[in-house]
DSSP file (Angstrom, degrees, kcal/mol; ACC not computed):
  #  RESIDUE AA STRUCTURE BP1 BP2  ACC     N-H-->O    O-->H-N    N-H-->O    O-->H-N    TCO  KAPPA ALPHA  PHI   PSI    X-CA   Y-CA   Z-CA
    1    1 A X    >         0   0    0      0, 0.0     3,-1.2     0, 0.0     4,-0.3   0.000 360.0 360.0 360.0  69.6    0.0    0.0    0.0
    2    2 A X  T 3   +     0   0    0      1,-0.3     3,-0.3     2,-0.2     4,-0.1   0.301 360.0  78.7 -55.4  -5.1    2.5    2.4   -1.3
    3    3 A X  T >  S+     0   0    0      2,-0.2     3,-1.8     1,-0.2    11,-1.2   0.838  95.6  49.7-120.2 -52.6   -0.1    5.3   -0.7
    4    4 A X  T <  S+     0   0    0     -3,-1.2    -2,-0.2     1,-0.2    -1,-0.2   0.599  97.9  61.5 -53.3 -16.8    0.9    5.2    3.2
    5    5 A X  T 3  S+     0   0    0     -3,-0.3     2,-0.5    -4,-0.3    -1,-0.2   0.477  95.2  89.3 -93.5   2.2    4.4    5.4    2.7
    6    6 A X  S <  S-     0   0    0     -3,-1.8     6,-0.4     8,-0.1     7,-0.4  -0.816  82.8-117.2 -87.6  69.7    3.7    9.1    0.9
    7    7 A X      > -     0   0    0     -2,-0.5     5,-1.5     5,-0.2     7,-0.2   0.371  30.1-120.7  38.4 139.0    3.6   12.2    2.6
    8    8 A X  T > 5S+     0   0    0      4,-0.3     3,-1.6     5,-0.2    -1,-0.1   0.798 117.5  59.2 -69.7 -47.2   -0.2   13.8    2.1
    9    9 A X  T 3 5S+     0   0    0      1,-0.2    -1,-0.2     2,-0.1    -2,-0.1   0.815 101.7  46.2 -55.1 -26.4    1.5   16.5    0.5
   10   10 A X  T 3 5S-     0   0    0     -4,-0.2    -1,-0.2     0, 0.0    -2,-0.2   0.057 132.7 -86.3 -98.1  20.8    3.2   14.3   -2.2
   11   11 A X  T < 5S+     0   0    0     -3,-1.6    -3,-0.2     2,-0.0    -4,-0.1   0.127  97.6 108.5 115.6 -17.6   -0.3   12.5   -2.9
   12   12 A X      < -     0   0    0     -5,-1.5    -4,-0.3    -6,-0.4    -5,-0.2   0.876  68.3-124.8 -50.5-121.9   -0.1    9.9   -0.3
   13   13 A X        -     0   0    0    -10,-0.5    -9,-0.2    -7,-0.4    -5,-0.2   0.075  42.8-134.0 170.9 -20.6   -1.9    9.4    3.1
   14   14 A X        -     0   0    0    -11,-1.2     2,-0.4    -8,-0.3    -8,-0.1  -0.298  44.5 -23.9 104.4-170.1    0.5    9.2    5.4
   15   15 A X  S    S-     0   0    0     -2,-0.1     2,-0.3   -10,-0.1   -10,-0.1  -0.607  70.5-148.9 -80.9 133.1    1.4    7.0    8.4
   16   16 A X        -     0   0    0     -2,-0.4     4,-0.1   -12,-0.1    -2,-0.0  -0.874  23.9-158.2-113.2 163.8   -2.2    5.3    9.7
   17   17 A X  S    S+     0   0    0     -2,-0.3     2,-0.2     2,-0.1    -1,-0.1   0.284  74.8  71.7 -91.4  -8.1   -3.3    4.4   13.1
   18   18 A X  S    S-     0   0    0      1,-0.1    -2,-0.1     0, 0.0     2,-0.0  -0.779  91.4 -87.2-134.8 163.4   -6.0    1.9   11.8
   19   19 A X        -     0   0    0     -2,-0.2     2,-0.3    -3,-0.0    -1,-0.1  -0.313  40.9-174.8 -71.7 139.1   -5.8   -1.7   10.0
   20   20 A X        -     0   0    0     -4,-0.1     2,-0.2    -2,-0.0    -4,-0.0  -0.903   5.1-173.8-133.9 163.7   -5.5   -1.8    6.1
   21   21 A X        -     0   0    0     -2,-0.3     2,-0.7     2,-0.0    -2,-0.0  -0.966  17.2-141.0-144.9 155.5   -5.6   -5.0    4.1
   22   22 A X        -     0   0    0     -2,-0.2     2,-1.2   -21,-0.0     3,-0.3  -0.848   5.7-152.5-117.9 144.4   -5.1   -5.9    0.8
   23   23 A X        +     0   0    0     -2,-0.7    19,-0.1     1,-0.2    -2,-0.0  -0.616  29.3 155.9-134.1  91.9   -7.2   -8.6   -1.2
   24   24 A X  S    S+     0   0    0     -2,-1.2    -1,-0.2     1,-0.1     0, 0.0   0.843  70.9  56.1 -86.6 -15.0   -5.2   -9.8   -3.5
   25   25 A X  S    S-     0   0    0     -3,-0.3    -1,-0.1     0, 0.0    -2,-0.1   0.260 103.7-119.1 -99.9   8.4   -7.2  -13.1   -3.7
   26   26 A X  S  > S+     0   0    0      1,-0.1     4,-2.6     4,-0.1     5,-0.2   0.493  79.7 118.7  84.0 -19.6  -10.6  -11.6   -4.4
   27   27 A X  H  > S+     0   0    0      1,-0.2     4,-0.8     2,-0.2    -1,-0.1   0.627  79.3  28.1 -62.6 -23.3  -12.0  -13.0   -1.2
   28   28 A X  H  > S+     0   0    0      2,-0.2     4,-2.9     3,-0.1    -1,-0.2   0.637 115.2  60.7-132.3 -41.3  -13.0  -10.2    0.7
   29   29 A X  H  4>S+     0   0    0      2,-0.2     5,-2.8     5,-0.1     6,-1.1   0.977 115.4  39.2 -69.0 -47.7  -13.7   -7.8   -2.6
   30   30 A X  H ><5S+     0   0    0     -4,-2.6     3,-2.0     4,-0.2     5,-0.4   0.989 114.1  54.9 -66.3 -67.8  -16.8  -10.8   -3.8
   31   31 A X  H 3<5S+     0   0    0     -4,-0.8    -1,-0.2     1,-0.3    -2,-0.2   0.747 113.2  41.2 -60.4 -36.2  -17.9  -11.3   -0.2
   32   32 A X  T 3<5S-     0   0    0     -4,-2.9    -1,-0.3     1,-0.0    -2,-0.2   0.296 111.7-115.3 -92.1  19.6  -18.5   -7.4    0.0
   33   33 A X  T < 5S+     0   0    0     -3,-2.0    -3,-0.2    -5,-0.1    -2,-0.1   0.439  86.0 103.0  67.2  23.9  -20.1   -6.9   -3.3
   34   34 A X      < +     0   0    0     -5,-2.8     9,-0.6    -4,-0.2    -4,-0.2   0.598  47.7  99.5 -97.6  -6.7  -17.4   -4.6   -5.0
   35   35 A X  B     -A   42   0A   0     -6,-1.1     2,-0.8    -5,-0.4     7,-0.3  -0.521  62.7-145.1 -94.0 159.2  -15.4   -6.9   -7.4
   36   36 A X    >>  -     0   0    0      5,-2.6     3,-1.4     1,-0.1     4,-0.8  -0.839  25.9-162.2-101.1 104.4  -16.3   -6.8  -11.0
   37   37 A X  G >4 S+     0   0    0     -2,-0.8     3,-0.7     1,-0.3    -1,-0.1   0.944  86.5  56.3 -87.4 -33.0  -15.5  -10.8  -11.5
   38   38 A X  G 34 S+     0   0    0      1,-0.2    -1,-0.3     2,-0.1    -2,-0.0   0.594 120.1  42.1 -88.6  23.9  -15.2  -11.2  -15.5
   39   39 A X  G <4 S-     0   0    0     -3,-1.4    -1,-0.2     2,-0.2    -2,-0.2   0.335  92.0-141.9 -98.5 -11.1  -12.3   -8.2  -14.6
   40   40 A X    <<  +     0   0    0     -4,-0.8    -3,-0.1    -3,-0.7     2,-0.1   0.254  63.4 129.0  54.0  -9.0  -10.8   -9.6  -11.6
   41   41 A X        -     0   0    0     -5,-0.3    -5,-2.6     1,-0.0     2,-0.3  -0.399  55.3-140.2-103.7 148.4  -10.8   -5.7  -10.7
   42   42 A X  B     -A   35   0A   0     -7,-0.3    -7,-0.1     1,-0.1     2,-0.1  -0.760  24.3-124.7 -96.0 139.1  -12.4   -4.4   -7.1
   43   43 A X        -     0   0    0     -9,-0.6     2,-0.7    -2,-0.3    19,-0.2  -0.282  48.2 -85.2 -58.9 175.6  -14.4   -1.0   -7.6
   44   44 A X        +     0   0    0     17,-0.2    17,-4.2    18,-0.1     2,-0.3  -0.870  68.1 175.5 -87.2 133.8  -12.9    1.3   -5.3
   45   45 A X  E     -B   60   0B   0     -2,-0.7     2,-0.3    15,-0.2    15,-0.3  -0.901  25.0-157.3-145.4 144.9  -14.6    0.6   -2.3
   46   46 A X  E     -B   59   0B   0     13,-3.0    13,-1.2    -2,-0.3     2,-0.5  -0.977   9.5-176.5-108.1 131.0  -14.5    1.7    1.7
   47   47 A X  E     -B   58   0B   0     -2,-0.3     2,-0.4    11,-0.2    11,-0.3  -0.890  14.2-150.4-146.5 124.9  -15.8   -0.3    4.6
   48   48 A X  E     -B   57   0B   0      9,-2.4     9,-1.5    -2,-0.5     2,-0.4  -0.854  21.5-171.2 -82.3 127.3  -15.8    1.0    8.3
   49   49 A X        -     0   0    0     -2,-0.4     6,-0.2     6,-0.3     4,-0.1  -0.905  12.4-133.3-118.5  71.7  -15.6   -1.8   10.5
   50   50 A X        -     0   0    0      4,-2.6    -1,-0.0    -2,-0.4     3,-0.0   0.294  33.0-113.1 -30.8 163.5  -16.0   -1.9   14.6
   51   51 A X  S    S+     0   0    0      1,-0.1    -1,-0.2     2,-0.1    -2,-0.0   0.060 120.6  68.2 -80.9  22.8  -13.9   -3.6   16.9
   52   52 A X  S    S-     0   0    0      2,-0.2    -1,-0.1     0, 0.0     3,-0.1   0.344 113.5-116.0 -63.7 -32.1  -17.3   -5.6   17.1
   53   53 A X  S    S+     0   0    0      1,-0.4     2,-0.5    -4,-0.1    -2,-0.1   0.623  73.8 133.8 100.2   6.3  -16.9   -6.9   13.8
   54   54 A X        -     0   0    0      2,-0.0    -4,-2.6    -5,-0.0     2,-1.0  -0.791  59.3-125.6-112.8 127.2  -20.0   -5.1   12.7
   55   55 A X        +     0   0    0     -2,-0.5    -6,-0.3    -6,-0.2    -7,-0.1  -0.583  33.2 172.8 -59.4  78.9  -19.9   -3.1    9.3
   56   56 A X        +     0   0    0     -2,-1.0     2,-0.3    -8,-0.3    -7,-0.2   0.551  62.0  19.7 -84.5 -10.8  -21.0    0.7   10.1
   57   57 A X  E     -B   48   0B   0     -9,-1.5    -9,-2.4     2,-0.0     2,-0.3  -0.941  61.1-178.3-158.7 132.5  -20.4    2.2    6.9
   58   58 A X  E     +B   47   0B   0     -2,-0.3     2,-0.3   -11,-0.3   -11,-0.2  -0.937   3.8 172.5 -76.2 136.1  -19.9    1.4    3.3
   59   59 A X  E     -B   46   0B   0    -13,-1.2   -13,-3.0    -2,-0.3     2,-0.4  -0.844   7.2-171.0-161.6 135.1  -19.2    3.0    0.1
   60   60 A X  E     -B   45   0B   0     -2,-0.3     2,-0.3   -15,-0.3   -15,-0.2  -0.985   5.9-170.7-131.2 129.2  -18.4    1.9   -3.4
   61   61 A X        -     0   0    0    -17,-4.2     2,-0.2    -2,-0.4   -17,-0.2  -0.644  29.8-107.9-120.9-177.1  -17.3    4.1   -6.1
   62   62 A X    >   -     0   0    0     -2,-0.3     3,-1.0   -19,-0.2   -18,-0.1  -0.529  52.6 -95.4-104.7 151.3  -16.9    3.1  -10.2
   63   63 A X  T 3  S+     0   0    0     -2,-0.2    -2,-0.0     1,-0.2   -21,-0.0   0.781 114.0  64.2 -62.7 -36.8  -13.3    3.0  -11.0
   64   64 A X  T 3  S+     0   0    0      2,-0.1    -1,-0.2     0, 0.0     2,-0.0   0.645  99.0  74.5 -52.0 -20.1  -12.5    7.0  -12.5
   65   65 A X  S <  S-     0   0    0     -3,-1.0     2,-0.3   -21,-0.0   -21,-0.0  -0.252  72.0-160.6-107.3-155.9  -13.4    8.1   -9.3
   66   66 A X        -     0   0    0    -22,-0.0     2,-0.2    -2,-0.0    -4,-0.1  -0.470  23.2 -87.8 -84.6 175.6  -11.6    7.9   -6.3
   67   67 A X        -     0   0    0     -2,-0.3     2,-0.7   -22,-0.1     3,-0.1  -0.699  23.6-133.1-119.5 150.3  -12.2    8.2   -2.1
   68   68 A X     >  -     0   0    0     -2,-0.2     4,-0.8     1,-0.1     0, 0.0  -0.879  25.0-170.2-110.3 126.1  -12.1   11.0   -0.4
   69   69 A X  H  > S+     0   0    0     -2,-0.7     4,-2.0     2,-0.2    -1,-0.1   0.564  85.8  63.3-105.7 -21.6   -9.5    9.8    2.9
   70   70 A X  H  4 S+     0   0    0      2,-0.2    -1,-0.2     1,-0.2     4,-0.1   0.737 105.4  45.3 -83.1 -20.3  -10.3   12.9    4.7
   71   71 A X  H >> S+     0   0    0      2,-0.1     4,-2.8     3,-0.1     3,-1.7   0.907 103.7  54.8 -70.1 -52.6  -13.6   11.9    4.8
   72   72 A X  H 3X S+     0   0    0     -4,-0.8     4,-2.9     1,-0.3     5,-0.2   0.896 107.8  51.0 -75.5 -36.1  -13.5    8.8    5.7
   73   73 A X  H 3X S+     0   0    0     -4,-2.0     4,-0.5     1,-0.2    -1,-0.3   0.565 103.9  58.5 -78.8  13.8  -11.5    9.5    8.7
   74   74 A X  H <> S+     0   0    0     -3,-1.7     4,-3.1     2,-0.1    -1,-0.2   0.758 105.4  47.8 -99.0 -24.6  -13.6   11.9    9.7
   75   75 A X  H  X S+     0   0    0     -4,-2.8     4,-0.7     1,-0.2    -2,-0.2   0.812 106.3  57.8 -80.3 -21.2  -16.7    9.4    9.8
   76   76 A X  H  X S+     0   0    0     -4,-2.9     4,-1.6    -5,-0.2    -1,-0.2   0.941 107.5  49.5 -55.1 -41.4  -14.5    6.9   11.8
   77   77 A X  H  < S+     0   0    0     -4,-0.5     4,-0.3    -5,-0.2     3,-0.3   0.951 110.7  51.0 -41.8 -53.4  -14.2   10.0   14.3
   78   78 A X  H >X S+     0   0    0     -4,-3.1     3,-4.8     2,-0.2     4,-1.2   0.943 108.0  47.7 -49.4 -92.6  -17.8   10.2   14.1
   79   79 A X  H 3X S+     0   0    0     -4,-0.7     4,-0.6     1,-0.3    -1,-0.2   0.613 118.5  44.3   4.7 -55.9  -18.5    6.3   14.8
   80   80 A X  H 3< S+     0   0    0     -4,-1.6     4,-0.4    -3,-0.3    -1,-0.3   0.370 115.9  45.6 -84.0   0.3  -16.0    6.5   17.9
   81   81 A X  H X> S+     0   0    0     -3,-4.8     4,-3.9    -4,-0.3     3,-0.9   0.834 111.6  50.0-110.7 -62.8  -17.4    9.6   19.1
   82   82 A X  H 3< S+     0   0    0     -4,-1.2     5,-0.2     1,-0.3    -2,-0.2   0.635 114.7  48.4 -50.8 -23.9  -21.2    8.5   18.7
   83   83 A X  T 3< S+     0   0    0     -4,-0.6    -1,-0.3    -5,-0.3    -2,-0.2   0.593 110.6  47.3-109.3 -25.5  -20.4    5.2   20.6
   84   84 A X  T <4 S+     0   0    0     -3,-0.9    -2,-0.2    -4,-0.4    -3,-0.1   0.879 125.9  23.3 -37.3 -64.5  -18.6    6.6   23.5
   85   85 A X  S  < S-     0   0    0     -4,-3.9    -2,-0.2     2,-0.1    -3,-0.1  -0.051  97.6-125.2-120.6  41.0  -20.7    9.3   24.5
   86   86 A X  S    S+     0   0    0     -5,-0.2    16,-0.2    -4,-0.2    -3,-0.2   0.723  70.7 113.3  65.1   4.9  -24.6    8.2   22.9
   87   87 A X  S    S-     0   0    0     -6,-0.3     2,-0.4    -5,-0.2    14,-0.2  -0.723  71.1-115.7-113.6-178.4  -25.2   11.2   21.0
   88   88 A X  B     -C  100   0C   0     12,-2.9    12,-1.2    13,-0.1     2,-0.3  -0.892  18.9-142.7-130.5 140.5  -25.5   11.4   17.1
   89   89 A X        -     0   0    0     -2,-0.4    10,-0.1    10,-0.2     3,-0.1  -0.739  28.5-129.7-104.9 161.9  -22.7   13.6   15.3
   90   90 A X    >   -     0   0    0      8,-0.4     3,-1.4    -2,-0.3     2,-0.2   0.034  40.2 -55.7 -97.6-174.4  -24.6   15.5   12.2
   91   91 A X  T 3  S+     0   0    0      1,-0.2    -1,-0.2    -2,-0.0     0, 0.0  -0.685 130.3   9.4 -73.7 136.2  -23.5   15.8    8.1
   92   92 A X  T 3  S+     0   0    0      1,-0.3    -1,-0.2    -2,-0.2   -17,-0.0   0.517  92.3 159.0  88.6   5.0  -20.2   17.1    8.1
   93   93 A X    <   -     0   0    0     -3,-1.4    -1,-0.3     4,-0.0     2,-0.3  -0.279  13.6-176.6 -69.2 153.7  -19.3   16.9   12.0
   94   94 A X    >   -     0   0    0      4,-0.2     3,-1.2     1,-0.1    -4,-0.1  -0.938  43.6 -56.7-137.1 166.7  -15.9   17.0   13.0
   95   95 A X  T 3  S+     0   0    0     -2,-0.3     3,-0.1     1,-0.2    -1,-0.1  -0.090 126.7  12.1 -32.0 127.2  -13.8   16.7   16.7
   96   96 A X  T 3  S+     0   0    0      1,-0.2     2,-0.3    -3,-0.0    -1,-0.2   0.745  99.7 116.5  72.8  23.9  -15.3   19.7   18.8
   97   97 A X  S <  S-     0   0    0     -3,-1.2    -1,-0.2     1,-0.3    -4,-0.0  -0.852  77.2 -70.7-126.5 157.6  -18.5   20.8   16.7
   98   98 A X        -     0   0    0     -2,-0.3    -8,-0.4     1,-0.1    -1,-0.3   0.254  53.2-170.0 -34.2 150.8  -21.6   20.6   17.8
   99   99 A X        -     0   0    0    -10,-0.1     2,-0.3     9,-0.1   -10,-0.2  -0.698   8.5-131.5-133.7-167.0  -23.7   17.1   18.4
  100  100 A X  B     -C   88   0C   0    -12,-1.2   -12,-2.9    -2,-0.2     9,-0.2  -0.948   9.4-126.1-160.2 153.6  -26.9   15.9   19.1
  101  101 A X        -     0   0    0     -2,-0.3     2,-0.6   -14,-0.2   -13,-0.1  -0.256  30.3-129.9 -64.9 163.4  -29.3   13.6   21.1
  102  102 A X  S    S+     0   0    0    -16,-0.2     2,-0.1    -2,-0.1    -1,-0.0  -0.875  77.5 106.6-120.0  84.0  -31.3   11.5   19.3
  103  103 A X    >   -     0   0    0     -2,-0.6     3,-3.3     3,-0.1     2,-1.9  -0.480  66.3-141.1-168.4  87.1  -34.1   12.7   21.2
  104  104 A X  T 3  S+     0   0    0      1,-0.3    -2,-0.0    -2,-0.1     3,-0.0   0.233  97.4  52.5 -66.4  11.3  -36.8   15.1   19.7
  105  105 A X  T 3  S+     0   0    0     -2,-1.9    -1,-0.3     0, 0.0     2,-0.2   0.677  81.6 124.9-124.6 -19.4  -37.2   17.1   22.8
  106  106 A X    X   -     0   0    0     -3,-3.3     3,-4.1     1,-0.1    -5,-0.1  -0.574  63.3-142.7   4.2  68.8  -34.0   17.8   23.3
  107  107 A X  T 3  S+     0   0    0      1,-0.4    -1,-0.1    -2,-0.2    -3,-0.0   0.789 106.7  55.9 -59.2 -30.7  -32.5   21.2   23.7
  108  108 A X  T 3         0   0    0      1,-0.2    -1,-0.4    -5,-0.1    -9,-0.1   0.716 360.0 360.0 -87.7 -13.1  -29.7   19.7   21.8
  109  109 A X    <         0   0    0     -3,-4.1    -1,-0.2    -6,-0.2    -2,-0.2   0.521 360.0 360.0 -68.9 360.0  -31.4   18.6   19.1
């Protein structure tokens, strides 16, 4: 995964804190519904994962397009954030913005 060993500034992503994998054998890309099989080729594809084993997020893009990494680690924040402290982080939350209860009566909602 040559894209981690790159500086964000030279196009990369940097050093990570969280598990990457590679599926070179196709196993994991048909079990999650991305690989294109008479191509051998995986879309580009995302999948947020607990330490439960439970999938929280998905996303599959068409091959021209690419994944937005700044995104995705901000909805992994989200995930850990929402599951700590019970509340529900909004579109486009980041560390230290506003949240919300999921509770329609709420002064925080």
């Amino acid at each position: 995964m040559e894209y981690t060993k790159k500086d964000r500034k030279k196009g990369g992503i940097g050093a990570m804190d969280i598990p990457l994998i590679a599926d070179t054998n196709h196993k994991i890309s048909k079990a999650y519904g991305c690989l294109i099989e008479d191509e051998g080729v995986a879309l580009r594809a995302t999948y947020i994962i607990d330490t439960k084993g439970i999938l929280r997020h998905m996303s599959i893009n068409d091959l021209p397009v690419g994944r937005n990494i700044d995104e995705v680690l901000r909805t992994v924040k989200a995930f850990q954030y929402a599951d700590e402290f019970g509340e529900v982080c909004p579109a486009s939350w980041t560390p230290g913005k506003p949240t919300m209860v999921a509770d329609p009566t709420s002064q925080k909602t």
